[in-house]
C-alpha positions, 0 to 999 in steps of 0.5 A: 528541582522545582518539585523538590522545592514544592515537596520541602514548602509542604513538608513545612507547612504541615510539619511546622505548629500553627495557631488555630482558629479556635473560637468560631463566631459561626457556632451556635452561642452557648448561652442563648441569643437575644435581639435588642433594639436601641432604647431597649429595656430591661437595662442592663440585660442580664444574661447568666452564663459559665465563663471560661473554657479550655482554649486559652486565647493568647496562646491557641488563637489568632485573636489579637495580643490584647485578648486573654483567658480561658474561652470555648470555641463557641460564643457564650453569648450572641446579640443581634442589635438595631443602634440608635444614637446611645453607646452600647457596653458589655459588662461581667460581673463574677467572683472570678476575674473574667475576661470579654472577647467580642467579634463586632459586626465589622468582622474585628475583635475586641477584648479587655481584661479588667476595665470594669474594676477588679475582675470584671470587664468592659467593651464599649461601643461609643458609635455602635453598628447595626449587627450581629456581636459573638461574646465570649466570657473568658476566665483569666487563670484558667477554669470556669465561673459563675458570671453574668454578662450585662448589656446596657446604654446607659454606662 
């Protein structure tokens, strides 16, 4: 019995649909790296990079509810930061409405969708931590876009 038992929890498991995990911080970023350290400049820094891919992040992954659009598996951006005792935001700016996805140093995610204005969005660390942030650049609606990610402490 208890073989039956097992054969028919298996059978479910794999016959049964599963998100994936489909982004992976531990991939190499997209668009390039960057170390900063608190005070850095030039500021905001620029990174030039194409939002969107073919994972949808509300549907294909385990990422929380609050996190949208179009992203590849891949981080489109990393940033391995020294905090001081300034805020440290992450900004789009595109024609297209981008998305932010960013896993923190703490192992948590944080997404928006528009807090930077129409299209555009914005994280936030008021108490940043020492670390290493993965970013992805989402599309909202699908594709991908010419977008520029801003790092800045001085929001």
């Amino acid at each position: 019995m208890k073989s039956i038992v097992c054969s028919l929890a298996l059978a479910a498991a794999v016959l049964s649909p599963a998100v994936a995990q489909a982004q992976n911080a531990g991939l190499t970023a997209n668009f390039g790296e960057i170390r900063l350290n608190a005070g850095f400049t030039p500021d905001p820094y620029r990174a030039s990079i194409t939002a969107g891919g073919s994972i949808d992040a509300y549907t294909d992954t385990n990422l929380p509810g609050s996190c949208v659009g179009n992203i590849s598996a891949a981080p489109d951006f990393e940033v391995t930061y020294r905090a001081g005792s300034l805020p440290l935001v992450f900004r789009t700016r595109s024609s297209t409405d981008t998305t932010l996805i960013i896993n923190g140093p703490d192992g948590r995610w944080y997404c928006d969708d528009d807090s930077w204005g129409d299209g555009d969005a914005e994280v936030r660390f008021n108490r940043p931590q020492s670390g290493t942030y993965d970013i992805w650049v989402g599309t909202f609606g699908g594709g991908t876009a010419a977008a520029n990610l801003l790092i800045t402490e001085t929001p």
